[in-house]
C-alpha positions as CSV (number, residue, x, y, z in Angstrom):
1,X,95.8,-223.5,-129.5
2,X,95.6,-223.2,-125.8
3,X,96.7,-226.4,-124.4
4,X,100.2,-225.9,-125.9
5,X,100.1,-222.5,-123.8
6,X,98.8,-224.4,-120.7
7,X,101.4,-227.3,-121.5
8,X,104.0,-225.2,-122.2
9,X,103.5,-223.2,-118.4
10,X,103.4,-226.7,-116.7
11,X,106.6,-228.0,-118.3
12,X,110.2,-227.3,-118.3
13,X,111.5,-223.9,-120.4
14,X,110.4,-223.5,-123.7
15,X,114.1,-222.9,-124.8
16,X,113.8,-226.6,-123.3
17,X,110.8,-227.8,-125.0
18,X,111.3,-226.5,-128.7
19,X,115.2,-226.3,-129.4
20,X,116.1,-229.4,-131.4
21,X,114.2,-230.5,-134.7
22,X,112.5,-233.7,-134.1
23,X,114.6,-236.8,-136.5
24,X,111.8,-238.6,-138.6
25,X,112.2,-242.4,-137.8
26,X,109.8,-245.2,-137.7
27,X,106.5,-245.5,-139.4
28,X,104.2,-242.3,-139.5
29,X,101.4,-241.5,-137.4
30,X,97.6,-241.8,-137.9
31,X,96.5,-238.4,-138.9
32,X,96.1,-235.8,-136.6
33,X,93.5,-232.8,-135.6
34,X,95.7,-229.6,-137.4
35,X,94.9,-226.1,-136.6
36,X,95.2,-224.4,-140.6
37,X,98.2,-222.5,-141.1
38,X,96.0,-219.9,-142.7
39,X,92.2,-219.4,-142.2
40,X,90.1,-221.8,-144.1
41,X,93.2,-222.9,-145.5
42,X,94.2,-227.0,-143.6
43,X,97.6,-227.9,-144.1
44,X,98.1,-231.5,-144.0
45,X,101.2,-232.2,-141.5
46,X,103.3,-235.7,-140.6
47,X,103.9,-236.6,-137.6
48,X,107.2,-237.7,-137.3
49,X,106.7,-240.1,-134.9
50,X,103.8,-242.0,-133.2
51,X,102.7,-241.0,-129.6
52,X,101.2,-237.6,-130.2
53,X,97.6,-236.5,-128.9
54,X,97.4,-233.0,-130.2
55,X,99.0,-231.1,-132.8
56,X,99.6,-227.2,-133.4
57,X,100.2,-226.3,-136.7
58,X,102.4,-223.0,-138.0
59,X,103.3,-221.8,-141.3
60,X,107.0,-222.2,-140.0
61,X,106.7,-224.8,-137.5
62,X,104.5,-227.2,-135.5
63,X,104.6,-228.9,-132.3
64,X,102.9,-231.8,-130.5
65,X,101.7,-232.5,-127.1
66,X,103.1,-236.6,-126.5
67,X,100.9,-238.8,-124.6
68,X,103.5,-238.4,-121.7
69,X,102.8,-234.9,-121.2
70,X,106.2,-233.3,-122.4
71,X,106.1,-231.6,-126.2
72,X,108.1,-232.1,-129.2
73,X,108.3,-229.1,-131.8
74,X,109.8,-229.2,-135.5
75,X,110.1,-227.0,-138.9
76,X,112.0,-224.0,-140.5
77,X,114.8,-222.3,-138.5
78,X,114.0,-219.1,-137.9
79,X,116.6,-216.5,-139.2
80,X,117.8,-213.0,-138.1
81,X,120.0,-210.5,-140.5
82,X,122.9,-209.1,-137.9
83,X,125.8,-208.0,-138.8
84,X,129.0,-209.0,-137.5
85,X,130.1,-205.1,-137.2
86,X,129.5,-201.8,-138.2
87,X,130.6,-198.1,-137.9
88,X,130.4,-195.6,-136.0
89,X,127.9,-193.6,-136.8
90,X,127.0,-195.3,-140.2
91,X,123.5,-197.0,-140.0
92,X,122.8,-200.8,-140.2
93,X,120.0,-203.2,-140.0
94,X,118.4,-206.0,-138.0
95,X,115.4,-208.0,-139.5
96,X,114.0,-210.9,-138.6
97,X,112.8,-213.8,-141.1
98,X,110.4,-216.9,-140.2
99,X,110.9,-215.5,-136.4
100,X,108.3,-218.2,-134.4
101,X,106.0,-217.7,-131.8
102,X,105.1,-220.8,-129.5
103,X,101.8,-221.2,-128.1
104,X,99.5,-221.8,-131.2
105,X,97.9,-220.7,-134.8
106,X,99.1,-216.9,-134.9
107,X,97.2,-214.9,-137.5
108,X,99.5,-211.4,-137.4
109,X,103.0,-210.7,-136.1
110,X,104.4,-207.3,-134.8
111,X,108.0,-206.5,-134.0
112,X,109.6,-204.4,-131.6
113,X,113.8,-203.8,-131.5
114,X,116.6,-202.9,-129.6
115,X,119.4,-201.1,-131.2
116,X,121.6,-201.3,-128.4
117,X,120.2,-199.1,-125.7
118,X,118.6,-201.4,-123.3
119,X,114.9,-200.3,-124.5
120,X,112.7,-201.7,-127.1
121,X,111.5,-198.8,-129.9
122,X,107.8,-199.0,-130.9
123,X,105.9,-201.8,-131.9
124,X,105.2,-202.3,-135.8
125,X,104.4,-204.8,-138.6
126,X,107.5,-204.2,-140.1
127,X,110.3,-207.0,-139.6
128,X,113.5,-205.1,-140.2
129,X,114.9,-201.9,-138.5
130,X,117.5,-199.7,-139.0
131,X,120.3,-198.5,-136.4
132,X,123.5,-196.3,-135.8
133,X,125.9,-196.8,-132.9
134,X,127.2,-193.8,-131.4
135,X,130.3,-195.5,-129.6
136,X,132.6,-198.4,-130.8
137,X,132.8,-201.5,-128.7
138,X,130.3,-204.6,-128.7
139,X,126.2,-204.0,-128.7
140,X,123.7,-206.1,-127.6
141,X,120.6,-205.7,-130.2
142,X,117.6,-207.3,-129.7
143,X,114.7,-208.0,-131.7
144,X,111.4,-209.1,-130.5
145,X,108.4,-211.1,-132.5
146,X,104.8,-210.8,-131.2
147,X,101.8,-212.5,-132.1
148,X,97.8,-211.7,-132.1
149,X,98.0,-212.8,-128.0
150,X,100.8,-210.8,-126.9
151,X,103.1,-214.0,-126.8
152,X,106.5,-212.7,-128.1
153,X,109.7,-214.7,-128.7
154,X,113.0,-212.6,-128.3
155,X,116.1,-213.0,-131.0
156,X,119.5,-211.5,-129.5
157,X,122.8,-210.4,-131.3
158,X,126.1,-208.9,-130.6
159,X,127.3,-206.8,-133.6
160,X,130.9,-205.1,-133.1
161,X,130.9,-201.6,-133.4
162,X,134.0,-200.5,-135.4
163,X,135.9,-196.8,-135.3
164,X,136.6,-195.4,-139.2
165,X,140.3,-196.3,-138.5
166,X,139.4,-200.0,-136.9
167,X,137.3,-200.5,-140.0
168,X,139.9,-199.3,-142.4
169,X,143.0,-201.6,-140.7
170,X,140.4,-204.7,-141.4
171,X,139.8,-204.0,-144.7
172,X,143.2,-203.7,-145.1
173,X,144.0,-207.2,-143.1
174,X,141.8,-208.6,-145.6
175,X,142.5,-207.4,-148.6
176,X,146.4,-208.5,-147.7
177,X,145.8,-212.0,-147.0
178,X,143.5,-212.3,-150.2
179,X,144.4,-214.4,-153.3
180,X,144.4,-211.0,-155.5
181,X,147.4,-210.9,-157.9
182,X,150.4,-209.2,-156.0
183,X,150.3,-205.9,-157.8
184,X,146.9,-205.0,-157.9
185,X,147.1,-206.4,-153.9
186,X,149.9,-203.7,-153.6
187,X,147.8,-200.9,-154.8
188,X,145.0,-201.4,-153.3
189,X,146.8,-202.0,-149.8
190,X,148.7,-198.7,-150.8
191,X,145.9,-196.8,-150.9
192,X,144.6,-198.1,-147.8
193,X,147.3,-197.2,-146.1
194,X,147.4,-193.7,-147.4
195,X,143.8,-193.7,-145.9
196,X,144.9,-194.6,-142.5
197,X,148.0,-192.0,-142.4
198,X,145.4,-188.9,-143.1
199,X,142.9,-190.7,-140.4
200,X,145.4,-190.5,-137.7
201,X,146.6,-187.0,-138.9
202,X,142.8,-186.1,-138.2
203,X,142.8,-185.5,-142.0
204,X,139.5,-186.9,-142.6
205,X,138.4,-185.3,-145.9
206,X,141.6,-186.8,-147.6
207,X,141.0,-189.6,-145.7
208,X,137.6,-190.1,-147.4
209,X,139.0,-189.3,-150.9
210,X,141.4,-191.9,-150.6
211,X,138.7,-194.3,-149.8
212,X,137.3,-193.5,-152.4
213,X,139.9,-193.8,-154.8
214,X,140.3,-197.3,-153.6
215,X,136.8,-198.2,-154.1
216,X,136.9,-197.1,-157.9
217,X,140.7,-198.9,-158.2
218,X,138.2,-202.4,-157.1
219,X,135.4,-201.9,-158.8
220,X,137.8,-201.1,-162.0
221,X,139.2,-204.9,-161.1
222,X,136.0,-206.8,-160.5
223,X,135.8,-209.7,-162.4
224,X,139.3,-209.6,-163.8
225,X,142.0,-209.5,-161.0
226,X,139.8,-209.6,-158.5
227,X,137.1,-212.0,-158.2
228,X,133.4,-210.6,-158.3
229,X,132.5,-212.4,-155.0
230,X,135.9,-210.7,-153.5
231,X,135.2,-207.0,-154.4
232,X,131.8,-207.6,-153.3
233,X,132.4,-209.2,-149.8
């Protein structure tokens, strides 16, 4: 709907306008005007509180234009999949779930992202991407939802990019600090560090056998000395 454009243009940032999730109190409001969260389709909504003139409905969200002027917008939090780090050179990926678009009923949804260069890739209707760092340090990823009009919301991230020997210490931090019976902690940590003396010797195909060797050793424990959840965190 257009007036929650217009509104939104007149009024303080959207960021502003839209970031908290309205509490319900008090007694409900008469029914409203709704726009349908899909054609043909009306979805009955509550107002949360009295004092509303207009309503724009969304299959994730809605908000309301107040008889004061200023708007009040609740609903599902939008998530994004990000994670924390990743390797060098080893792909990852950023999606984007229930990703809103203020300014009224959108029918279709493109996506654009940022892997960490500073430039968007192509449009598409696809709501995940995949990416590969080329340098360790921190990356900025962005990802960007865009509706039938062109309005677009943007989601940003920071995801730690990791060298194999950064990678291989952490696993190692954590495996050591788990609850894992001390033997089977010694071996695996054993192993581990085996790893990390043929990655600093620049040995990296014994390197990746002894990874290896230490992935079978936990998958051999799952669900015995180490916990399911454990081996597959």
């Amino acid at each position: 709907m257009r007036w929650l454009r217009r509104a939104l243009a007149a009024r303080r940032p959207l960021a502003a306008l839209c970031g908290a999730v309205l509490a319900v109190v008090g007694a409900c409001a008469p029914d409203l005007p709704t726009t349908p969260a899909t054609p043909g389709v009306l979805r009955k909504v509550v107002v949360p509180t009295p004092g509303f003139t207009q309503l724009s409905v969304d299959a994730n969200y809605d908000c309301a234009l107040k008889r004061d002027g200023s708007i009040a917008c609740w609903g599902s939090t939008p998530t994004r999949s990000t994670p924390p780090s990743a390797i060098v050179g080893q792909p990852f990926t950023l999606a984007l779930q229930g990703a809103h678009v203020p300014g009224g009923y959108a029918s279709t949804f493109t996506y654009a992202f940022d892997c960490g260069t500073g430039t968007y890739a192509t449009t598409s209707t696809t709501p995940s991407t995949s990416c590969t760092a080329p340098a360790a340090g921190p990356v900025t990823v962005r990802g960007k939802v865009i509706d039938q009009d062109q309005d677009a919301t943007e989601y940003t991230a920071t995801v730690t990019v990791l060298t194999p020997v950064q990678a291989a210490r952490q696993l190692r931090a954590a495996v050591a600090s788990s609850g894992i019976p001390a033997d089977v902690r010694q071996g695996l940590t054993d192993r581990l560090d085996a790893a990390l003396a043929s990655l600093g010797a620049g040995q990296t195909g014994t390197a990746c056998n002894q990874l290896g060797a230490f992935r079978n050793q936990l998958q051999a424990q799952r669900g015995k000395a180490v916990p399911a959840a454990t081996a597959d965190g």
